[in-house]
C-alpha positions as CSV (number, residue, x, y, z in Angstrom):
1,X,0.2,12.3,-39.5
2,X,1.5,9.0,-41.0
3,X,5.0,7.7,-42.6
4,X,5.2,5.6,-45.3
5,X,7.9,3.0,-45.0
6,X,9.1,0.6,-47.7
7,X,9.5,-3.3,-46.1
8,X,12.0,-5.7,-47.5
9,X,9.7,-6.8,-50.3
10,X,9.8,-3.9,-51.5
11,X,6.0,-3.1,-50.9
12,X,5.0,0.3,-49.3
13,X,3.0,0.9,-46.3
14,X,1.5,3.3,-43.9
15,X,2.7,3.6,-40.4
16,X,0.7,5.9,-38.5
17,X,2.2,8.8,-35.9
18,X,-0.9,10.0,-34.5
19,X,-0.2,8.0,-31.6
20,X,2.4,8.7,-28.9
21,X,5.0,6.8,-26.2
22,X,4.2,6.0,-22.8
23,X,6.9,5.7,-20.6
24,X,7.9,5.0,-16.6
25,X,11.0,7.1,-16.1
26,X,13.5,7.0,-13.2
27,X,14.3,10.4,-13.7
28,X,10.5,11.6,-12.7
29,X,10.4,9.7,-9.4
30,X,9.2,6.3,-11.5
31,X,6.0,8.5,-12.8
32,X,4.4,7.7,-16.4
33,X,5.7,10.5,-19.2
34,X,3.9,11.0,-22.6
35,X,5.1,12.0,-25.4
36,X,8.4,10.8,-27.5
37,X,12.1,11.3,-27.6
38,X,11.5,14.5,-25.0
39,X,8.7,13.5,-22.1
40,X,5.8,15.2,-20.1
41,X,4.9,13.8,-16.9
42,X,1.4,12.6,-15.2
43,X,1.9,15.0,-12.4
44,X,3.1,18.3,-15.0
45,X,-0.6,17.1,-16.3
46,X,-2.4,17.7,-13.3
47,X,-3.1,13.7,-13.7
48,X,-2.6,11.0,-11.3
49,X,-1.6,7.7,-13.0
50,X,0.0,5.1,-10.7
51,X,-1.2,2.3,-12.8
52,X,-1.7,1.3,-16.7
53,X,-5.1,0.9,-15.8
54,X,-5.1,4.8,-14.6
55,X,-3.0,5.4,-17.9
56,X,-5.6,4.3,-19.9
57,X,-8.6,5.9,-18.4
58,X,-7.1,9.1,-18.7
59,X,-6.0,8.6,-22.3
60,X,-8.7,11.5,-23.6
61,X,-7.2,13.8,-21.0
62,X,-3.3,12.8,-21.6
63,X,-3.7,13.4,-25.3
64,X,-5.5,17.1,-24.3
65,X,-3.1,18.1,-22.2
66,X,0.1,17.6,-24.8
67,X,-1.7,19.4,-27.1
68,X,0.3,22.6,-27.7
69,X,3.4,21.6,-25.1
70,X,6.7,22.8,-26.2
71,X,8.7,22.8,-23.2
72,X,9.2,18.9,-21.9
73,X,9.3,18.8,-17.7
74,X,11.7,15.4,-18.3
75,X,13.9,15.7,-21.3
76,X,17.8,14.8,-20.0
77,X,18.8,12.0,-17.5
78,X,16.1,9.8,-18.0
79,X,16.4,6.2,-17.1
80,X,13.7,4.0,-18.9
81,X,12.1,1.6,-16.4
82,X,9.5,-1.6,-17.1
83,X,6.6,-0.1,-18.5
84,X,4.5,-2.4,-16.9
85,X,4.5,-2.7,-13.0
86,X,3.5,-6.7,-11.7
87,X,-0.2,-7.0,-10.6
88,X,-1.8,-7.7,-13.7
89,X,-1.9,-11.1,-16.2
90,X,1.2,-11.5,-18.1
91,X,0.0,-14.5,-21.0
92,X,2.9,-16.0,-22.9
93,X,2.3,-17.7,-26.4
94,X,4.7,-20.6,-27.6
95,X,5.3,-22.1,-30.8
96,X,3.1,-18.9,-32.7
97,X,5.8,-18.4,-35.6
98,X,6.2,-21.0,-38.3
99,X,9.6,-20.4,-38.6
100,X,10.3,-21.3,-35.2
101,X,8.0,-24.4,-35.3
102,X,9.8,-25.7,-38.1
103,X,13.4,-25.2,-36.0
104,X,12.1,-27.0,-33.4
105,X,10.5,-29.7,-35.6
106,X,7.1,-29.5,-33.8
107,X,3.4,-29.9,-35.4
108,X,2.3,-26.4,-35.8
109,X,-0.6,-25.8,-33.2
110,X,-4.6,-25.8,-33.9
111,X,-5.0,-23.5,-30.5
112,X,-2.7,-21.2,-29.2
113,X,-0.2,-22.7,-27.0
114,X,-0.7,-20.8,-23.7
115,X,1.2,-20.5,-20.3
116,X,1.4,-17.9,-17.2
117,X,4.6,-15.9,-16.9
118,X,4.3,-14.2,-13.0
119,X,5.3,-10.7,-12.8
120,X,8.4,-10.8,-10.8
121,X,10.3,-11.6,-13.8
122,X,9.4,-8.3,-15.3
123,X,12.4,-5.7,-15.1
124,X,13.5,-2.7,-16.7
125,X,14.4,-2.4,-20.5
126,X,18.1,-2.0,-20.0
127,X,18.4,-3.8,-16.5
128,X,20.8,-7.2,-15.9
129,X,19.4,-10.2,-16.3
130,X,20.4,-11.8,-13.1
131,X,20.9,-15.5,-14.3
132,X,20.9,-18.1,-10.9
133,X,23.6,-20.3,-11.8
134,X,22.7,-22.9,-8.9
135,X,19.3,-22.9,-10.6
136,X,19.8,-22.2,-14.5
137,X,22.8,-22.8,-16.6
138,X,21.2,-22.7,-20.0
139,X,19.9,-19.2,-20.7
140,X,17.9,-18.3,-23.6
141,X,16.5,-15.4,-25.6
142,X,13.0,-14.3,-27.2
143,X,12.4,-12.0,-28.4
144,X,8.8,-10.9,-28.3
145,X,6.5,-8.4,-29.5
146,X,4.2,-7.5,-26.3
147,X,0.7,-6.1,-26.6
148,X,-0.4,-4.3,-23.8
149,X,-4.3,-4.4,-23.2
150,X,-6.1,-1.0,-22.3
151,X,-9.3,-1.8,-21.2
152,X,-11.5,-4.8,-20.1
153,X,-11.9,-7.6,-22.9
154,X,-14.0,-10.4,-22.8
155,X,-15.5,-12.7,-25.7
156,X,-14.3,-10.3,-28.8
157,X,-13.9,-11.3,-32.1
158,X,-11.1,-11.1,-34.2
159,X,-12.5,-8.4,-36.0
160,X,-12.8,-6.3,-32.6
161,X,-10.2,-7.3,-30.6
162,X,-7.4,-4.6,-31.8
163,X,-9.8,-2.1,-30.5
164,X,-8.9,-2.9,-26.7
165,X,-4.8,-2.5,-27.5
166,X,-3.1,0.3,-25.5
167,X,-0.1,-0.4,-27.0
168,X,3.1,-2.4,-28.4
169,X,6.3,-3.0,-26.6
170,X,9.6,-4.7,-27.2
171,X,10.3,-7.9,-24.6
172,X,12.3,-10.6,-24.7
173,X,10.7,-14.1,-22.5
174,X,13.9,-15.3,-21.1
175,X,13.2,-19.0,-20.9
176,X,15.7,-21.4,-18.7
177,X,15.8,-24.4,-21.2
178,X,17.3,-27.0,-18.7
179,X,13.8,-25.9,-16.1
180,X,11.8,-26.4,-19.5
181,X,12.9,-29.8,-20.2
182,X,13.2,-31.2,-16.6
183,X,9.4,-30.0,-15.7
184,X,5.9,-30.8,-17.4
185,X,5.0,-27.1,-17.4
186,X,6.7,-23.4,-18.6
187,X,6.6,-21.3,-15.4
188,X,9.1,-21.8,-13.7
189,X,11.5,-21.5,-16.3
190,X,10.3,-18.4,-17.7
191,X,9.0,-16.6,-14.3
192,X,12.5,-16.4,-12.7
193,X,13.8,-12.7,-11.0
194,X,14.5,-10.1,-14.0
195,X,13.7,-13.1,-16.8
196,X,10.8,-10.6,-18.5
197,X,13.0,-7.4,-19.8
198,X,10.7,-5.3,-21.5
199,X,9.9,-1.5,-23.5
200,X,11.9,0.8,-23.5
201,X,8.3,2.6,-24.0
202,X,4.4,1.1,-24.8
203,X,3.8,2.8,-27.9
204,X,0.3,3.7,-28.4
205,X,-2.0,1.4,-30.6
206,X,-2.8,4.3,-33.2
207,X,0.7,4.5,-34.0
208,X,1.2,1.2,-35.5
209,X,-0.6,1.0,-39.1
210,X,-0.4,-3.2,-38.4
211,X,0.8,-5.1,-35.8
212,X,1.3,-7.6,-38.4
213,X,3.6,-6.4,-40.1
214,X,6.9,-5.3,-38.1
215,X,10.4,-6.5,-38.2
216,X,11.8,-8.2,-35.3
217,X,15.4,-8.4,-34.5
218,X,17.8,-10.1,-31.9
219,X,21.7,-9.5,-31.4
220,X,23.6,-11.2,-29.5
221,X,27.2,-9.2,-28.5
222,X,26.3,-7.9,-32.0
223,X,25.8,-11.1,-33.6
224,X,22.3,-11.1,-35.2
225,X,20.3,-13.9,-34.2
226,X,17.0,-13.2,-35.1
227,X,15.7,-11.6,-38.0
228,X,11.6,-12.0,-39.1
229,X,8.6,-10.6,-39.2
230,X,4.9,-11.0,-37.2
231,X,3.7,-11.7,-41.0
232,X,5.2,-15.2,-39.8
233,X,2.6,-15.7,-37.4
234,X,0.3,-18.6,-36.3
235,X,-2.2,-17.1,-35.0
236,X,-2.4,-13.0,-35.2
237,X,-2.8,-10.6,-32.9
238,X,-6.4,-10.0,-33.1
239,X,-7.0,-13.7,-33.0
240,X,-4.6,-14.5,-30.0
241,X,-6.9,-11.7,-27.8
242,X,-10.1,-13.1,-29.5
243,X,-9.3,-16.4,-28.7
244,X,-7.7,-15.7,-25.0
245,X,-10.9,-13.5,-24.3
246,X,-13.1,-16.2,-24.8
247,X,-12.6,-18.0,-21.4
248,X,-10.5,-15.6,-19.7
249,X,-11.5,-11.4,-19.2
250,X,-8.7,-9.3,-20.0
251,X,-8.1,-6.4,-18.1
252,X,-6.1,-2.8,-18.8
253,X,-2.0,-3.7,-17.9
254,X,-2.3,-6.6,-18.7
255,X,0.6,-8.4,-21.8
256,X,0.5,-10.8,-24.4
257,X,3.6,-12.1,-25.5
258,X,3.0,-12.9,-28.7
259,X,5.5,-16.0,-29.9
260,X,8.9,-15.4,-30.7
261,X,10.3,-16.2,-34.6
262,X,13.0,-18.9,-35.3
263,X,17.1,-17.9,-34.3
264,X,16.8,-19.1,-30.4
265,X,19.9,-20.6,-29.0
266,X,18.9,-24.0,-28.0
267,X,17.6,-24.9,-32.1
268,X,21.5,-23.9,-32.8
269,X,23.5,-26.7,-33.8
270,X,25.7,-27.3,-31.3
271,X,22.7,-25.3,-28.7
272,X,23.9,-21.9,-28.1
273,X,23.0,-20.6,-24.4
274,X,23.4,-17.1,-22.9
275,X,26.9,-16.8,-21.3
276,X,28.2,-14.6,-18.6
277,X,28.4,-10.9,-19.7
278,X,26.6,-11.4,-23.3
279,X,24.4,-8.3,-24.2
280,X,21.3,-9.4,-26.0
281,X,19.6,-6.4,-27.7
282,X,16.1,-7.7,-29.0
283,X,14.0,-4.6,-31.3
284,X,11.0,-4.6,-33.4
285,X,10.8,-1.8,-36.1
286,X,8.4,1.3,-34.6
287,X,8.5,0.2,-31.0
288,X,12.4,0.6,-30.1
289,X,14.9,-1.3,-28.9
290,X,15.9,-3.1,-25.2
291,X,19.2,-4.7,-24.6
292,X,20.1,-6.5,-21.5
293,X,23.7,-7.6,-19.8
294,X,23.5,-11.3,-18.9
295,X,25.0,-11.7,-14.9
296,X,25.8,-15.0,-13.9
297,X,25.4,-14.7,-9.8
């Protein structure tokens, strides 16, 4: 089953719906649900999946068993939590949009620009973001399409790489400017408690026609802040997993965040930070939408 979609340039594409969601709901005792506006849980399966990497080794069996459902086990109350659950690699990417690289007036890169981002910071898609004021005071959004791997990857090529995708979610790489600029390295400013939002769902890897070629978006209390497109991409998808797989093995759960497009507050002129109860709503066209409460604490 597919959808064709027009973009803004007016050219038509194919966006595939063979695929489905995967979600960690609240409302099922945290447990992984399948499916996609209405859910059916691991356990209603007969299926154990405490982990993405369980998720994705039962794929075959998931897809088997929803075959022919009609009647959801979690359809009302539902609270959406992180997708992804800490223990596995979380790889950010900076300066991977030309847009962005030209806000920040930087040389665009010949090799993906790398750095760790430590699973603490991961949090629900609609949780606070818990801001440390005696830490950070200047608070900033990016938003982020994440690519969540589904089995073990090392030394693919570009033309291979896709093939290990489970899936694309929304995320937004909180980043604590002042940290960046005081310290030679990203992680702490981007690893702090709640500073990794992401979902609201992973959206399976056969849904999406080309990861390529989705719309990202960023609001701030309604204000749009960003507005491209992964066309505007460095280095793609594929080649970001080709070239990360090269020296480092991949494994199922663990996230890429890809690079975030220009519209970040710091590049504003006067610099624009995150304030005390802003709502930042980041969302990428096929893969949903997460919006966050900033909490100064």
């Amino acid at each position: 089953m597919a959808t064709r979609k027009v973009n803004r340039a007016g050219r038509s594409r194919i966006v595939k719906r063979s695929g489905m969601r995967i979600a960690r709901l609240s409302s099922a005792g945290y447990a992984y649900a399948f499916g996609d506006d209405a859910w059916v849980t691991s356990t209603d399966l007969g299926l154990q999946t405490r982990s993405l990497e369980s998720v994705a080794s039962a794929l075959p069996l998931i897809r088997s068993g929803l075959t022919g459902t009609t009647t959801p086990a979690v359809a009302a109350n539902r609270r959406y939590e992180c997708p992804v659950t800490p223990g596995g690699s979380i790889l950010g990417i900076g300066l991977n949009y030309h847009s962005h690289i030209k806000e920040t007036g930087r040389a665009v890169p010949s090799e993906p620009s790398a750095f760790g981002k430590l699973g603490n910071a991961l949090s629900g898609p609609f949780d606070d973001i818990i801001v440390p004021t005696a830490v950070t005071t200047q608070v900033d959004y990016e938003c982020e399409l994440a690519v969540v791997v589904g089995r073990p990857a090392h030394r693919l090529t570009p033309a291979n790489a896709l093939s290990v995708v489970l899936g694309y979610c929304v995320a937004n790489d909180v980043t604590a400017r002042d940290l960046q600029q005081r310290h030679s390295q990203v992680t702490l400013s981007k690893s702090i408690d709640t500073f990794c939002p992401m979902g609201p769902y992973i959206t399976t890897a056969d849904e999406i026609a080309d990861p390529q070629d989705l719309q990202l978006r960023t609001y701030v209390n309604g204000e749009l802040r960003q507005d491209s497109s992964t066309r505007d991409m460095v280095f793609s998808v594929a080649d970001l997993i080709s070239r990360i797989s090269a020296s480092i093995t991949l494994r199922p759960g663990d996230v890429i965040l890809t690079g975030t497009p220009a519209g970040v507050g710091f590049a504003m002129n006067p610099a624009t930070y995150l304030a005390d109860g802003d709502v930042v709503r980041c969302e990428i066209e096929g893969l949903g939408h997460i919006e966050n409460r900033v909490v100064f604490g």
